[in-house]
CHARMM-style PDB file with segment names, atoms N, HN, CA, C and O in Angstrom:
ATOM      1  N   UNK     1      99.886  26.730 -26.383  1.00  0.00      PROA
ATOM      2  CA  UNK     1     100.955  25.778 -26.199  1.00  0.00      PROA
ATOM      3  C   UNK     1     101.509  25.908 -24.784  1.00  0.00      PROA
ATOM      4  O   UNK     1     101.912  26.887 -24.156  1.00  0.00      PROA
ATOM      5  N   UNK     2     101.407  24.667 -24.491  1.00  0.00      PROA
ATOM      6  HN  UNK     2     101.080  23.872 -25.001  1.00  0.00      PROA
ATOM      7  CA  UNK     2     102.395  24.725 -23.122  1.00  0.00      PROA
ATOM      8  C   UNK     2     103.743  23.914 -23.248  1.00  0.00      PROA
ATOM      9  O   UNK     2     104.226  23.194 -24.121  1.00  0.00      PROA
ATOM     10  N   UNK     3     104.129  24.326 -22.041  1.00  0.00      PROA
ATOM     11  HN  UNK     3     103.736  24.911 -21.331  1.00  0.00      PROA
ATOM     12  CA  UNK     3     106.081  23.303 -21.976  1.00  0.00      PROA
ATOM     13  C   UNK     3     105.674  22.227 -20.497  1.00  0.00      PROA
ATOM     14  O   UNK     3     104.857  22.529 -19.627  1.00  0.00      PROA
ATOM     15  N   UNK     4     106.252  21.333 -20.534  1.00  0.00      PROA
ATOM     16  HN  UNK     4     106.916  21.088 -21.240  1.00  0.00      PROA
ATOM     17  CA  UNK     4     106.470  20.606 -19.536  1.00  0.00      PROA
ATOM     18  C   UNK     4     107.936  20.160 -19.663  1.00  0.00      PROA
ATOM     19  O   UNK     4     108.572  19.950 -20.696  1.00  0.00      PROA
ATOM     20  N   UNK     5     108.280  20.075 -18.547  1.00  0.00      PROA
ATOM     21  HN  UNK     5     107.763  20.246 -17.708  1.00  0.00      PROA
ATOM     22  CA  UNK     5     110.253  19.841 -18.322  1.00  0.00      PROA
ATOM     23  C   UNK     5     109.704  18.457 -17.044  1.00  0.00      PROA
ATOM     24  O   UNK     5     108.881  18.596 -16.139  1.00  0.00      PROA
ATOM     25  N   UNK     6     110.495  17.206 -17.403  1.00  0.00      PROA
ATOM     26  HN  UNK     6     111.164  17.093 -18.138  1.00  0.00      PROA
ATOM     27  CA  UNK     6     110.388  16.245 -16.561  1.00  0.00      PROA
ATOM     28  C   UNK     6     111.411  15.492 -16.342  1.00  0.00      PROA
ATOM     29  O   UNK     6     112.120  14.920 -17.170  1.00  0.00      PROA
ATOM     30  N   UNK     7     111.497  15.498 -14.921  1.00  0.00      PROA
ATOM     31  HN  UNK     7     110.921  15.962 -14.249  1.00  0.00      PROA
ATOM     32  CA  UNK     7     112.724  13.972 -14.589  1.00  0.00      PROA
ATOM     33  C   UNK     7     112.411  12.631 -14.559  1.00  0.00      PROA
ATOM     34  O   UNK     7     111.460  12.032 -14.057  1.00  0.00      PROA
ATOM     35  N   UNK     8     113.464  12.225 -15.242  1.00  0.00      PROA
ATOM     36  HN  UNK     8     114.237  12.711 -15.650  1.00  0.00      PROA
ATOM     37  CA  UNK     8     112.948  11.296 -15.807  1.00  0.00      PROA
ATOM     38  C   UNK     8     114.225  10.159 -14.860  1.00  0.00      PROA
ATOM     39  O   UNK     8     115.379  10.530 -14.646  1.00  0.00      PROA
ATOM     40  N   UNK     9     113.779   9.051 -14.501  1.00  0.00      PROA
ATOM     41  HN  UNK     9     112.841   8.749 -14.674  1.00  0.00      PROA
ATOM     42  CA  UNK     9     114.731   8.096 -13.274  1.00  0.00      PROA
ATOM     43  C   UNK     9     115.006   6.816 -14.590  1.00  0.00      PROA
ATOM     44  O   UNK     9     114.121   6.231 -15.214  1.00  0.00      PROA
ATOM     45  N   UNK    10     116.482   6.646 -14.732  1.00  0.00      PROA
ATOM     46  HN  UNK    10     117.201   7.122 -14.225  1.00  0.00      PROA
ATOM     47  CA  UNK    10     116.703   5.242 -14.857  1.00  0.00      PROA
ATOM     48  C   UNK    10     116.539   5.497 -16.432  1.00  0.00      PROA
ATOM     49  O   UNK    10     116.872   4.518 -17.101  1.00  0.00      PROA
ATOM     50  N   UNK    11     116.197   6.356 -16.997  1.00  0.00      PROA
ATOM     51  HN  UNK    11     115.927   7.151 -16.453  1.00  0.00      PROA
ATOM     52  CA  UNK    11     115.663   7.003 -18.768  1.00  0.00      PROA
ATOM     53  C   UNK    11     114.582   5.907 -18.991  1.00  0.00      PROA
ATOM     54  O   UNK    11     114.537   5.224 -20.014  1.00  0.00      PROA
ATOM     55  N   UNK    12     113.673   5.790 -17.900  1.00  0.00      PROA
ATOM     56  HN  UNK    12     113.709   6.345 -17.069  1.00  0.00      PROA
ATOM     57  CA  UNK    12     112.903   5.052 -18.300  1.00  0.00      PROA
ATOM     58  C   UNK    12     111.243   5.722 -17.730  1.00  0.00      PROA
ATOM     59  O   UNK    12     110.290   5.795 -18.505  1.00  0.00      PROA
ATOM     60  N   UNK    13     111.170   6.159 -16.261  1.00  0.00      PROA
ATOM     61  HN  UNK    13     111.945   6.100 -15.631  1.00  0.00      PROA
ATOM     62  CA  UNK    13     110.291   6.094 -15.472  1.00  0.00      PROA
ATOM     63  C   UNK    13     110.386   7.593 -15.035  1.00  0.00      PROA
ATOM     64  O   UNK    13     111.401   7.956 -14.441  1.00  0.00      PROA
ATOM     65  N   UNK    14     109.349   8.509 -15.307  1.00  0.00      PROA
ATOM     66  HN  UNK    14     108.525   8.214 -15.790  1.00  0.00      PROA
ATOM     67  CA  UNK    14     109.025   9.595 -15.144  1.00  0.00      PROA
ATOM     68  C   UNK    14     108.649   9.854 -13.402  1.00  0.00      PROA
ATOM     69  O   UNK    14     107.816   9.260 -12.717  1.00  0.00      PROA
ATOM     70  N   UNK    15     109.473  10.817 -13.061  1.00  0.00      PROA
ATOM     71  HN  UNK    15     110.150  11.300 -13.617  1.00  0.00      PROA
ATOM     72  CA  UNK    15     109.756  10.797 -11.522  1.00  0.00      PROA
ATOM     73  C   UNK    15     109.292  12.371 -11.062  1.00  0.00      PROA
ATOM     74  O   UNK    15     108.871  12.433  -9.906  1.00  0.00      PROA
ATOM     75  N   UNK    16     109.319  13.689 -11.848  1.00  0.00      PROA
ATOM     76  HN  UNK    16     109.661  13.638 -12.786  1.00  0.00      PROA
ATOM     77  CA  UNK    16     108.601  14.354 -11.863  1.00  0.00      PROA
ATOM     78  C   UNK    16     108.919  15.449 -13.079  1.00  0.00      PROA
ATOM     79  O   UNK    16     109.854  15.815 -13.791  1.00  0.00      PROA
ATOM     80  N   UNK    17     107.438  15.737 -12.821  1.00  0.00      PROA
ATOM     81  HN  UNK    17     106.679  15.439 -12.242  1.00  0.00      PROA
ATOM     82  CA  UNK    17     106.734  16.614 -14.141  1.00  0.00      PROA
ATOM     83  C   UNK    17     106.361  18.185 -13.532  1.00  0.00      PROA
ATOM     84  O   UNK    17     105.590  18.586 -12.660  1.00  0.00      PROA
ATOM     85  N   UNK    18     107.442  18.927 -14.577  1.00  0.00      PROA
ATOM     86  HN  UNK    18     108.068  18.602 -15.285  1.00  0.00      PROA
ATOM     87  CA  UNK    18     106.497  20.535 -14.270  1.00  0.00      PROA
ATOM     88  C   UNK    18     106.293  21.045 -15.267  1.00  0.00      PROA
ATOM     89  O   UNK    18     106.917  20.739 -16.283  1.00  0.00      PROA
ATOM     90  N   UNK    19     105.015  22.299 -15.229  1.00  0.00      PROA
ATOM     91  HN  UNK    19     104.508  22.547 -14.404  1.00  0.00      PROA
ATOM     92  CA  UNK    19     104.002  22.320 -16.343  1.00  0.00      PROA
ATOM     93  C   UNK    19     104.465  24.001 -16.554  1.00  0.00      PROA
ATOM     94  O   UNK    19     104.652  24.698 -15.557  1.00  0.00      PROA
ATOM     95  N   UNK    20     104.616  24.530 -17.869  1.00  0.00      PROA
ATOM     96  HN  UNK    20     104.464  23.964 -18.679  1.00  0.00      PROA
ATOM     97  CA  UNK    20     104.554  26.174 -17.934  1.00  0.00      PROA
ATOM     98  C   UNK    20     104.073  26.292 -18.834  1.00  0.00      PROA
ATOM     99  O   UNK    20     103.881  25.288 -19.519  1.00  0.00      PROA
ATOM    100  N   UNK    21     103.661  27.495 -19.262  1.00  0.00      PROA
ATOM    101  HN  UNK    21     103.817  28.311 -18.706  1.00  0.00      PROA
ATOM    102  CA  UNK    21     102.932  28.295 -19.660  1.00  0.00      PROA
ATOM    103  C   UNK    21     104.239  28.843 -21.047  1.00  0.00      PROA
ATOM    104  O   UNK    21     103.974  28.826 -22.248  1.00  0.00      PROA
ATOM    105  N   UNK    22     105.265  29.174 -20.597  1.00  0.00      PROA
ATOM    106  HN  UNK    22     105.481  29.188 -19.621  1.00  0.00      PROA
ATOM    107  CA  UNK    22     106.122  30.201 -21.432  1.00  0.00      PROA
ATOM    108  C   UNK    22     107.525  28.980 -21.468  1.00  0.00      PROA
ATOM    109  O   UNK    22     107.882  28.119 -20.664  1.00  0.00      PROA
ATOM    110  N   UNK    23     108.024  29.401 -22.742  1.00  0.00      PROA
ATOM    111  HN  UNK    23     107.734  30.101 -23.395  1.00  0.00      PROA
ATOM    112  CA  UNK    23     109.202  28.367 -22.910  1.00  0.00      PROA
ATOM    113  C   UNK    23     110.133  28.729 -22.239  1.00  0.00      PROA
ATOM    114  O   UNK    23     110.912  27.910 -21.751  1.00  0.00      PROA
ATOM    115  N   UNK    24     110.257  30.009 -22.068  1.00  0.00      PROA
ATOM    116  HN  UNK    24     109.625  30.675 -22.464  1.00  0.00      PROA
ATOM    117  CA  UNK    24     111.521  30.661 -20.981  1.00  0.00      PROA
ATOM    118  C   UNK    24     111.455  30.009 -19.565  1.00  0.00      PROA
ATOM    119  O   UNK    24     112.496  29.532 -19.113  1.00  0.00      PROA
ATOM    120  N   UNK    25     110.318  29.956 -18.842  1.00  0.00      PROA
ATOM    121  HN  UNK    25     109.473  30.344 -19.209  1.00  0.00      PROA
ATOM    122  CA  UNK    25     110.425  29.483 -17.810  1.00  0.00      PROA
ATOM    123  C   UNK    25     110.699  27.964 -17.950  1.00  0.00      PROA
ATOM    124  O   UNK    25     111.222  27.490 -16.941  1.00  0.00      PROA
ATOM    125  N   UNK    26     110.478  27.107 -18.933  1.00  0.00      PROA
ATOM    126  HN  UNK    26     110.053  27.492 -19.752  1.00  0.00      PROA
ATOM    127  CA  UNK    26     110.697  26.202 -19.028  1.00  0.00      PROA
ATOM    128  C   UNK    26     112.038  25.829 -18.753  1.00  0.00      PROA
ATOM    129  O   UNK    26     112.483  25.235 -17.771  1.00  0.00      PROA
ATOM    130  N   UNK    27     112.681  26.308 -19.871  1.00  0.00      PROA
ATOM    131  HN  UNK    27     112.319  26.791 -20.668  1.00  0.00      PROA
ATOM    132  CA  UNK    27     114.186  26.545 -20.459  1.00  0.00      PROA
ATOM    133  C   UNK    27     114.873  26.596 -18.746  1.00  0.00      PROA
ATOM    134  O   UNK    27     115.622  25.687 -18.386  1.00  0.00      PROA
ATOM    135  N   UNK    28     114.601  27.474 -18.023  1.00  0.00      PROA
ATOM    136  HN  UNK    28     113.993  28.212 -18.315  1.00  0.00      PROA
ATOM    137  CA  UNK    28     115.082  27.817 -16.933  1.00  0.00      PROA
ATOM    138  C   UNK    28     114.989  26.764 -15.666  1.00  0.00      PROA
ATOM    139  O   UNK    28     115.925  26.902 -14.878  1.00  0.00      PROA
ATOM    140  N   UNK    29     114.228  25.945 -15.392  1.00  0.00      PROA
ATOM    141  HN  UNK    29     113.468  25.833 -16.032  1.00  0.00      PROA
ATOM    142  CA  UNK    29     113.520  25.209 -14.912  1.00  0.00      PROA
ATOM    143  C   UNK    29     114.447  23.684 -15.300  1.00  0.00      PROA
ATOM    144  O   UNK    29     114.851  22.782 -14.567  1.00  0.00      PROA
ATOM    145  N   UNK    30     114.519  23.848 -16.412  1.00  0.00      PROA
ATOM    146  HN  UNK    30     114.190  24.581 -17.008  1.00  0.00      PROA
ATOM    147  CA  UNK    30     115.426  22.806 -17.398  1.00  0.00      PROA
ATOM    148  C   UNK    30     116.984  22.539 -16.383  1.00  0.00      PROA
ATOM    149  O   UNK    30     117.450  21.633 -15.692  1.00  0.00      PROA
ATOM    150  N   UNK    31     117.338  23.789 -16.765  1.00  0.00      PROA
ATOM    151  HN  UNK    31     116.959  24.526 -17.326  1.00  0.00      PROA
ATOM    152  CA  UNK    31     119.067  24.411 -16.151  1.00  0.00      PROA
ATOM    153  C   UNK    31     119.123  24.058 -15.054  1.00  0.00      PROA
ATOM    154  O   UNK    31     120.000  23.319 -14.605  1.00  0.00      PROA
ATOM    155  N   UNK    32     117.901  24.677 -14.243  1.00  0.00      PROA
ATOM    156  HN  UNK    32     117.189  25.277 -14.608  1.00  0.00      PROA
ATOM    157  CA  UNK    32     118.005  24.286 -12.949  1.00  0.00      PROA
ATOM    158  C   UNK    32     117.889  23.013 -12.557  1.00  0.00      PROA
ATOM    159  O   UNK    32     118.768  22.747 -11.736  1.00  0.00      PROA
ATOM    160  N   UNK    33     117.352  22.327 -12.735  1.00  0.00      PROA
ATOM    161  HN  UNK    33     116.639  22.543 -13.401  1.00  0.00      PROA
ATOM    162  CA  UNK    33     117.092  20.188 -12.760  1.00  0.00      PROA
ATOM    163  C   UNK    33     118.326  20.340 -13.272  1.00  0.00      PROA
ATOM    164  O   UNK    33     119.183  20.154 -12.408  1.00  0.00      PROA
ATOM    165  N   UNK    34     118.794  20.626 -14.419  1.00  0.00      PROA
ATOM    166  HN  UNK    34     118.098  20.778 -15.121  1.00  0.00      PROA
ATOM    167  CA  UNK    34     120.333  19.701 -14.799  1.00  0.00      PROA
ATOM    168  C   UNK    34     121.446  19.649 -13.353  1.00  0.00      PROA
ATOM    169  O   UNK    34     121.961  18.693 -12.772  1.00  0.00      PROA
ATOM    170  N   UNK    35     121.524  21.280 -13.094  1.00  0.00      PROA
ATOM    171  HN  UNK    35     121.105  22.057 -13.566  1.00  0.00      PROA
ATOM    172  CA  UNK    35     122.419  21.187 -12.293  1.00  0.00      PROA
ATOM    173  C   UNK    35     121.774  20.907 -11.090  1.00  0.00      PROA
ATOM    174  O   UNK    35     122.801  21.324 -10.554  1.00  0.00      PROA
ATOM    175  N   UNK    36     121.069  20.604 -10.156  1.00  0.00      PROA
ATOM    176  HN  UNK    36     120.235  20.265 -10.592  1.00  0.00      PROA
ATOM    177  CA  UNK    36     120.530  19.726  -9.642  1.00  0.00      PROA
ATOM    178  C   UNK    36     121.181  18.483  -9.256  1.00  0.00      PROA
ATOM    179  O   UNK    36     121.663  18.027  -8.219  1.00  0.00      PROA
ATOM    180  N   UNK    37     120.991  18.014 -10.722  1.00  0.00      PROA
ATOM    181  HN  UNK    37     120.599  18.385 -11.564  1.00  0.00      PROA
ATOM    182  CA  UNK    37     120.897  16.539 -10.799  1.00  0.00      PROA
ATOM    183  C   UNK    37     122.765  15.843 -11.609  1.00  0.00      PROA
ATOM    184  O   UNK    37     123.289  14.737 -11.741  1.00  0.00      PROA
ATOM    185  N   UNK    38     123.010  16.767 -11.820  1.00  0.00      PROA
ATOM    186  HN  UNK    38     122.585  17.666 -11.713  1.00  0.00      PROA
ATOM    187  CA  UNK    38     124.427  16.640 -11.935  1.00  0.00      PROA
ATOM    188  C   UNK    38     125.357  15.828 -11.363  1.00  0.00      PROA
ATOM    189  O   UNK    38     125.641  15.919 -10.168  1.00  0.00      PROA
ATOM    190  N   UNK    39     126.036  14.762 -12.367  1.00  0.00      PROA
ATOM    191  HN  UNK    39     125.806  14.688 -13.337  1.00  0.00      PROA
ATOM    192  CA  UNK    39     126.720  13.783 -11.930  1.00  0.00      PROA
ATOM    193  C   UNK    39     126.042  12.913 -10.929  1.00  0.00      PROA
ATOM    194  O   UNK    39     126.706  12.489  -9.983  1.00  0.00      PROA
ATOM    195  N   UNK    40     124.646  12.573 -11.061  1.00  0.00      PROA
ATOM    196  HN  UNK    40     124.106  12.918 -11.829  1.00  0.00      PROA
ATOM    197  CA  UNK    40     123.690  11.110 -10.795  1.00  0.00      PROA
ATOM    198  C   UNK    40     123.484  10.153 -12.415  1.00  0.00      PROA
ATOM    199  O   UNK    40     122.605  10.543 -13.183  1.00  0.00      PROA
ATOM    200  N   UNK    41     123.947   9.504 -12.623  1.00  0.00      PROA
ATOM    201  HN  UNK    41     124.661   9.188 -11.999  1.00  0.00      PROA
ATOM    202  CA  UNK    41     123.900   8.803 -14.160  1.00  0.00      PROA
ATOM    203  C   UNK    41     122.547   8.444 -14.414  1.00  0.00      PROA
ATOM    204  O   UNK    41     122.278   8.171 -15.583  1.00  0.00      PROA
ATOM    205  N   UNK    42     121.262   8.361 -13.217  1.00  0.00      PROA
ATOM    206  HN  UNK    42     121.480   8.582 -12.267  1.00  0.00      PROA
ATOM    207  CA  UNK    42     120.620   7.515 -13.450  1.00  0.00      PROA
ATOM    208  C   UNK    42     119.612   8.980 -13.736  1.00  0.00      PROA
ATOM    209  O   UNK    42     118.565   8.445 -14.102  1.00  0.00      PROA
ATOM    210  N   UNK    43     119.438   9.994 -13.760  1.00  0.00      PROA
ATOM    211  HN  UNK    43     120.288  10.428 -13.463  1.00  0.00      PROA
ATOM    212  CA  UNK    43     118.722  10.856 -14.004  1.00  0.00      PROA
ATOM    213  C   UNK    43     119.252  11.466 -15.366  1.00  0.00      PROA
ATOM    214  O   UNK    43     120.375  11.665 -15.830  1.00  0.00      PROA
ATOM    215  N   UNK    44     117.956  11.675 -15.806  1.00  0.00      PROA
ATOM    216  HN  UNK    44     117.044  11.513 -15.430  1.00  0.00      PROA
ATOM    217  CA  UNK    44     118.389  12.787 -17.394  1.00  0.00      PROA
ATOM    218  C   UNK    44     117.248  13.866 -17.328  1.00  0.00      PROA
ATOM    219  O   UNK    44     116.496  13.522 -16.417  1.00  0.00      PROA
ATOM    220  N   UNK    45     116.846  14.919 -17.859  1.00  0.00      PROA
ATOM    221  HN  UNK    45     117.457  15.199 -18.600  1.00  0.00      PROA
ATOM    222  CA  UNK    45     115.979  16.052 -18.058  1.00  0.00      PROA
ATOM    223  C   UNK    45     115.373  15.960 -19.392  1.00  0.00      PROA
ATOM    224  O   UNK    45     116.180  15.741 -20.296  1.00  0.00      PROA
ATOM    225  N   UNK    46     114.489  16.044 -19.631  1.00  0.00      PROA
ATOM    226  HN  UNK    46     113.834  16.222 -18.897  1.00  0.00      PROA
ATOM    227  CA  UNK    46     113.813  15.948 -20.756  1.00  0.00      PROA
ATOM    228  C   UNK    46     112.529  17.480 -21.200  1.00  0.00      PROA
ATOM    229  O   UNK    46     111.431  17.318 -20.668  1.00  0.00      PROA
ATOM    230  N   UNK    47     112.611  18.297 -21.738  1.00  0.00      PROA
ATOM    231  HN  UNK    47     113.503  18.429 -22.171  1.00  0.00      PROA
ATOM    232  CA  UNK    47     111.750  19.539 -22.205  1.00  0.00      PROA
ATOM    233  C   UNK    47     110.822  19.233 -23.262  1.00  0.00      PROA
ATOM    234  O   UNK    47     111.342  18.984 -24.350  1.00  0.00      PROA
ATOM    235  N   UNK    48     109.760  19.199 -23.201  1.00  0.00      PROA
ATOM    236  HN  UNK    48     109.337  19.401 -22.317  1.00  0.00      PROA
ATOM    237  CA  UNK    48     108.805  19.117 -24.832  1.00  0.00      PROA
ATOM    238  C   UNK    48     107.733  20.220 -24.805  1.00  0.00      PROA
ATOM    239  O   UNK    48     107.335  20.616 -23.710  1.00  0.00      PROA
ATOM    240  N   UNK    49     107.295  20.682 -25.818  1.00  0.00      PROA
ATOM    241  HN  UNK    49     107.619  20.360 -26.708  1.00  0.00      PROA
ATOM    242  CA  UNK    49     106.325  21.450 -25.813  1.00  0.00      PROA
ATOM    243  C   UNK    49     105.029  20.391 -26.491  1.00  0.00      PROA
ATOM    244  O   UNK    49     105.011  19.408 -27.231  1.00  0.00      PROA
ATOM    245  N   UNK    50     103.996  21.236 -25.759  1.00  0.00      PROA
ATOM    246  HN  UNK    50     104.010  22.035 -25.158  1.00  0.00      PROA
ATOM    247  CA  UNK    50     102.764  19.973 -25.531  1.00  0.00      PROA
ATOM    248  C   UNK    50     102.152  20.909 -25.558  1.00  0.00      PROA
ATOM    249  O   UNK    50     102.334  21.924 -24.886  1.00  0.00      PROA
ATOM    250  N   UNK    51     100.739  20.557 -26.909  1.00  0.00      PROA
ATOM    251  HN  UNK    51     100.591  19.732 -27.455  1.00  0.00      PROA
ATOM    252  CA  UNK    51      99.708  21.353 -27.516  1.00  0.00      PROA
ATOM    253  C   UNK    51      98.275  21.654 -26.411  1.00  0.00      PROA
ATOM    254  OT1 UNK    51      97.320  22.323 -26.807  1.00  0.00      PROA
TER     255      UNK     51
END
């Protein structure tokens, strides 16, 4: 199993994609894009695990 964490523009249009191995780094990766992207309305973060 892998994780991918992606930004996603407009909650429509996937703007970028990163790929891990371990959910922790994911998770972390996650936090970091949120605050990032903090207080832009048009961005959201999205995490899934992908077989």
């Amino acid at each position: 199993m892998t994780w991918t964490v992606s930004v996603i523009f407009d909650h429509m249009v996937v703007d970028e994609t990163y790929h891990f191995e371990k959910e922790g780094e994911a998770a972390k990766c996650k936090a970091d894009l949120e605050r990032k992207y903090r207080g832009q309305r048009l961005y959201s973060i999205k995490m899934e695990e992908v077989e």
